[in-house]
C-alpha positions in Angstrom: 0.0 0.0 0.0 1.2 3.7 -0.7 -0.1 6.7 0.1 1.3 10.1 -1.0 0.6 13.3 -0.8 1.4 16.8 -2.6 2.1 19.5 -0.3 2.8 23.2 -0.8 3.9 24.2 -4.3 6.1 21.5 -5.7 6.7 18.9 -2.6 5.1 16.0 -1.5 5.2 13.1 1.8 4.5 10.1 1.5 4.3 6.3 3.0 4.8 2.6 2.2 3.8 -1.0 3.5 4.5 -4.2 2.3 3.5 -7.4 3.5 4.5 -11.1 2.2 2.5 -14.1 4.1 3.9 -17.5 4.6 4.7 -19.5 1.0 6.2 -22.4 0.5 9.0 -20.4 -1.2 9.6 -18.1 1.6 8.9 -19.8 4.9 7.8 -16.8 7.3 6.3 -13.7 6.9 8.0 -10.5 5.5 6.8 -6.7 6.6 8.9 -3.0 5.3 7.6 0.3 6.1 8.8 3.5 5.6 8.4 6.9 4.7 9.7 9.5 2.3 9.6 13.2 1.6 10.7 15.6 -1.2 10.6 19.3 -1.1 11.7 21.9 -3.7 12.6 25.6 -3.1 12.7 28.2 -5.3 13.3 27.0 -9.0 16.7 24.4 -8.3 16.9 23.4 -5.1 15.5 20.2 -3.8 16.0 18.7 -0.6 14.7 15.0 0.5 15.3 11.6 1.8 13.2 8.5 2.8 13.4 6.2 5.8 12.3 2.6 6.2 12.7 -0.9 8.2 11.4 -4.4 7.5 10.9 -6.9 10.1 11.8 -10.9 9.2 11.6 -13.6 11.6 15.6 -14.9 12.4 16.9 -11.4 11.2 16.9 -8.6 14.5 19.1 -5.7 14.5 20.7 -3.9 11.7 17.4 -4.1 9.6 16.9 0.4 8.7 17.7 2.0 5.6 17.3 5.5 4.9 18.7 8.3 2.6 19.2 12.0 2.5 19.3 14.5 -0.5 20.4 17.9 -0.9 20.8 19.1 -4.9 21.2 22.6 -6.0 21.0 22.4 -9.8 21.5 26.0 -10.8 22.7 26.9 -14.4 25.8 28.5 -13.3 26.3 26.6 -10.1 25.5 23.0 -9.1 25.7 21.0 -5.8 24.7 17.8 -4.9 24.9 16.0 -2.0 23.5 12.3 -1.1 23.9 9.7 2.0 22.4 6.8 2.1 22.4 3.6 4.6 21.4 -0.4 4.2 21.4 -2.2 7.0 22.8 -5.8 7.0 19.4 -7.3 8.2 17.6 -4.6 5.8 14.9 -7.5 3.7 11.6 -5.8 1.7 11.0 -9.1 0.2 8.6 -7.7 -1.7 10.3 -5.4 -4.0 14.3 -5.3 -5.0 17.8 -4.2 -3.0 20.6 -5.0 -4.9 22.8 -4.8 -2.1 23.1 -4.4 1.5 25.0 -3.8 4.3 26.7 -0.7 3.5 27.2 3.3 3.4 27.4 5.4 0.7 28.3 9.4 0.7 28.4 11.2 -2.6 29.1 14.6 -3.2 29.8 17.2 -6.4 30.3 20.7 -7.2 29.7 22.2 -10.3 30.7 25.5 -11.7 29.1 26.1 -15.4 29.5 29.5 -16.8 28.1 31.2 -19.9 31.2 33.6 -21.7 29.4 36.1 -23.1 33.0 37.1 -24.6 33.7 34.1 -26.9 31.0 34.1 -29.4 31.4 30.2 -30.8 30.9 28.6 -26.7 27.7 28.4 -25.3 28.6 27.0 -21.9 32.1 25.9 -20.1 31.5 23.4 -17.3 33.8 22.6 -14.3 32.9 19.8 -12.0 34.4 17.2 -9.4 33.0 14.5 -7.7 33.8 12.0 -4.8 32.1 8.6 -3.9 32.6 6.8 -1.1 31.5 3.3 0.4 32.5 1.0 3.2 30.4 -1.9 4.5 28.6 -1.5 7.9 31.6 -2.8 10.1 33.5 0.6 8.7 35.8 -1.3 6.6 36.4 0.9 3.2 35.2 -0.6 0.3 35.9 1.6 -2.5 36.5 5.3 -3.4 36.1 7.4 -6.3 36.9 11.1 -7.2 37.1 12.7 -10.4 37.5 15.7 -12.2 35.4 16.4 -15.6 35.8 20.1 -17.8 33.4 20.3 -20.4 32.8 22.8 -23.6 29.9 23.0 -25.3 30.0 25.3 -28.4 27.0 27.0 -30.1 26.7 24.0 -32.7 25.2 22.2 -29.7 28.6 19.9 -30.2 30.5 19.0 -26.6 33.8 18.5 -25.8 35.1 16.5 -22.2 37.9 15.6 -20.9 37.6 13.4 -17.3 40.1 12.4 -15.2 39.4 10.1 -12.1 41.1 8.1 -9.5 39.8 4.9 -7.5 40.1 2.9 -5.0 38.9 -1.1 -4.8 38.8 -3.7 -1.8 38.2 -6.9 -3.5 37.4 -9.1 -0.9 36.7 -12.0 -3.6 38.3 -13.2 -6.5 37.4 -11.0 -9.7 37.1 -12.7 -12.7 37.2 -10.5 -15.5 37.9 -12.9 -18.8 37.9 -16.1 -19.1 41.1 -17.7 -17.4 41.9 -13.9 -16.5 40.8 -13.6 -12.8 42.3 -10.3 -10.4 43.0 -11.5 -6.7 42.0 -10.6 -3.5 44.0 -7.5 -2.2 43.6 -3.1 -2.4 44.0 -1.3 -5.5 44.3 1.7 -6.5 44.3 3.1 -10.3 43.6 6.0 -12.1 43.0 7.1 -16.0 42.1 9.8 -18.1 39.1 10.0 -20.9 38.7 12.6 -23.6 35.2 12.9 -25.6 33.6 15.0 -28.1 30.0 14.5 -28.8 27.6 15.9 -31.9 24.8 18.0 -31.0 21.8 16.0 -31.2 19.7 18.2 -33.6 22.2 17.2 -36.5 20.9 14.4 -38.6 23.8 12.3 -37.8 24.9 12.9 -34.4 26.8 10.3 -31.9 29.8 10.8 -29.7 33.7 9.4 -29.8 35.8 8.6 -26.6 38.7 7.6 -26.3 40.0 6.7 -22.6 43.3 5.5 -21.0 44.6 4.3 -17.6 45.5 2.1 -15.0 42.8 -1.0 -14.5 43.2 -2.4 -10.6 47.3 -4.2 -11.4 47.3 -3.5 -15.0 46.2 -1.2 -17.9 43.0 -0.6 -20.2 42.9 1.1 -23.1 39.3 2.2 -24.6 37.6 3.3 -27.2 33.6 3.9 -27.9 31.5 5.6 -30.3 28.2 5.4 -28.7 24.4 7.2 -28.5 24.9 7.4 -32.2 21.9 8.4 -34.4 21.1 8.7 -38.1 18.3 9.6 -39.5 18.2 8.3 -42.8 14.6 9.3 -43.5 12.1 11.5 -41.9 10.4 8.4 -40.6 13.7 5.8 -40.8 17.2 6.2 -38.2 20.0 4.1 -37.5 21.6 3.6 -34.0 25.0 2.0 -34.0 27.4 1.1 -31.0 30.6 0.3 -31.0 32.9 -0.7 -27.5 36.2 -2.1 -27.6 38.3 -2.6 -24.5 41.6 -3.7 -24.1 43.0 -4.8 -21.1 46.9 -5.9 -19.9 47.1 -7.7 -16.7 49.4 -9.7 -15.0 47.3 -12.6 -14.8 46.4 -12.4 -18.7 45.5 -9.4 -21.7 42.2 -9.8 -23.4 40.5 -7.4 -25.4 36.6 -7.4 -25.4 34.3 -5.8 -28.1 31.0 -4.7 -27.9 28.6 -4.5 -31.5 25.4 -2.9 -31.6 23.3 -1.8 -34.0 19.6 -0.3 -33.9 16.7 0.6 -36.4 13.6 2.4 -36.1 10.9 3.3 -38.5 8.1 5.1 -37.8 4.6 4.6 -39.6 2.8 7.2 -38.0 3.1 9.3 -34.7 1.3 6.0 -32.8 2.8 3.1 -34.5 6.4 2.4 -35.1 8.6 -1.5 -35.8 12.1 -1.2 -34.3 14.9 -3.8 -34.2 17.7 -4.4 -32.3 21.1 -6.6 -32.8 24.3 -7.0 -30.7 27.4 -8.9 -30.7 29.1 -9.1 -27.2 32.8 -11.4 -27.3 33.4 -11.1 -23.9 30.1 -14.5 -24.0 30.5 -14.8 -27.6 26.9 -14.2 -27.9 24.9 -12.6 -30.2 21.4 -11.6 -29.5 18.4 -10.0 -31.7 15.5 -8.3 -30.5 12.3 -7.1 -33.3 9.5 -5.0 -31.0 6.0 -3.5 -32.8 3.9 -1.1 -30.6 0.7 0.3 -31.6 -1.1 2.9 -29.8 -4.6 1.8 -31.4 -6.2 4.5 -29.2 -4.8 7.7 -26.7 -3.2 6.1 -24.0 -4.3 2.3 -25.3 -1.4 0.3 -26.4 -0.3 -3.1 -28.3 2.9 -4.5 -28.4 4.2 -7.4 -30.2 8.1 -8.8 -29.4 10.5 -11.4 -31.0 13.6 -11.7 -28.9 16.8 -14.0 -29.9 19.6 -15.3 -28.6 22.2 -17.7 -29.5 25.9 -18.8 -28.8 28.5 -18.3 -31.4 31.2 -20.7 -29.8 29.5 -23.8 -31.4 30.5 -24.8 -34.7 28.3 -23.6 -38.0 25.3 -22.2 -37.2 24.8 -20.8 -33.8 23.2 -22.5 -31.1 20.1 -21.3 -29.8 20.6 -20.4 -26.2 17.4 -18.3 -25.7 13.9 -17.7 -27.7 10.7 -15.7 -27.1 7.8 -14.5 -28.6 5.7 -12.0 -26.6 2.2 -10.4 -27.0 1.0 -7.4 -24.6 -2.5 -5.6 -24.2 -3.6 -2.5 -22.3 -6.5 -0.7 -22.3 -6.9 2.7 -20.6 -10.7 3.2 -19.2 -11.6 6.6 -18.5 -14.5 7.7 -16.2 
């Protein structure tokens, strides 16, 4: 059950409860309450956070989460700051954590001003950012700070260089290839990424990065071209991917590469066939996806997908590893 509720201009309060009964899956019974807030000042600044606990039978203790928000998102100045807290007993069974038993503080400053002096820059943007996490017993986990200056010209074009530096406690084994597997221990390793990006109103727009630096014991080297678009026909566009990673470690080099293509065609405003295909060598596995939606009526909407997956390691054709064929319906109902 939720309830929420808007309160003064643009904020709002609200509450949640959950409740799982005995199953034969889940032996016991599963509660999580909480409740969260949000409330905005002025035109950018937002303040907010949320609180909750579950109670399971054989976890006590240690079972509250909760968060706090400040952001300031100004054009010329930015600031954002965020805590946030999962207990080691912390279980809402019926919904999804994909971790707990930690604590994580994040923090950035921006700086993003508008030279009226140089007439071919729109905006120049200075910003830095730290991250840090450690598990609930205080033992660091990892750390993260970075730098990132970016130019965006009057063309809408961008251009970014970032550097960064981090920290990782691997308190497992990390495989990372196959046979290629980075022990336990503390590293730390930093690196360096330049990018320029098309504005987005061209009819072929997309962005290039190259990046270059330490990778925990050993050395990556990257390159992407990535949220490409062209638009081959008012109704017709093209989005391909490209990712290609290589990495030198002690325990092995691989390099990994990531194909993608896209396709969309539009027949009308509410009915459009798109297509998706992808090539990933890291699982030697290529995968196709075909999706049709139809918005027979305003807010009313049909979708028909083809999804395909299969392993390229066999010999001849591929093997399927994956297949499925689904049909969705909804209606909207207005009173």
């Amino acid at each position: 059950m939720r309830v929420k509720r808007d309160i003064l201009k643009r904020s709002s309060v609200g509450a949640l409860f959950t409740s799982r009964s005995d199953s034969v899956v889940g032996p016991g019974s599963n509660q999580a309450y909480g409740a969260d807030a949000s409330f905005s000042f002025y035109e950018n600044l937002n303040v907010g956070g949320y609180a909750a606990r579950t109670s399971t039978p054989g976890l006590a203790g240690d079972d509250l989460s909760f968060q706090g928000r400040f952001n300031y998102a100004g054009d010329r100045y930015g600031a954002l700051l965020e805590y946030l807290h999962v207990g080691d007993h912390f279980n809402p069974e019926v919904g999804f954590l994909r971790r707990d038993d930690f604590r994580r503080s994040y923090g950035s400053l921006r700086f993003s001003p508008r030279p009226r002096s140089i007439d071919w820059i729109r905006q120049l943007t200075w910003e830095v950012t730290a991250e840090y996490i450690e598990r609930g017993s205080g033992l660091p986990e990892s750390r993260q700070q970075s730098g990132r200056f970016n130019v965006e010209l009057e063309n809408s074009d961008q251009f970014s260089v970032d550097v960064g530096r981090s920290y990782e406690r691997l308190l497992d084994e990390f495989p990372v290839a196959a046979g290629v597997i980075i022990p336990v221990g503390e590293y730390t390793f930093s690196g360096v990424q330049a990018r320029y990006a098309l504005g987005q109103q061209r009819r072929v727009s997309g962005s290039l990065a190259v990046e270059r630096g330490n990778f925990y014991d050993g050395t990556i080297t990257s390159l992407a071209f990535s949220g490409a678009r062209a638009s081959l026909t008012d109704q017709w566009s093209i989005e391909p991917t490209v990712l290609i990673n290589h990495v030198e470690l002690p325990a092995g080099t691989f390099t990994t590469r990531l194909l993608r293509a896209r396709t969309d065609f539009g027949f009308s405003p509410r009915m459009f066939i798109s297509a998706l295909l992808q090539y990933s060598s890291s699982d030697r596995v290529f995968s196709s996806n075909l999706r049709f939606r139809w918005e027979y009526r305003a807010g009313s909407e049909l979708f028909v997908v083809y999804t395909d997956e299969r392993d390229t390691l066999r010999p001849g054709y591929p093997d399927l590893k994956n297949r499925a064929f689904v049909v969705k319906a909804n209606r909207l109902f207005r009173f």
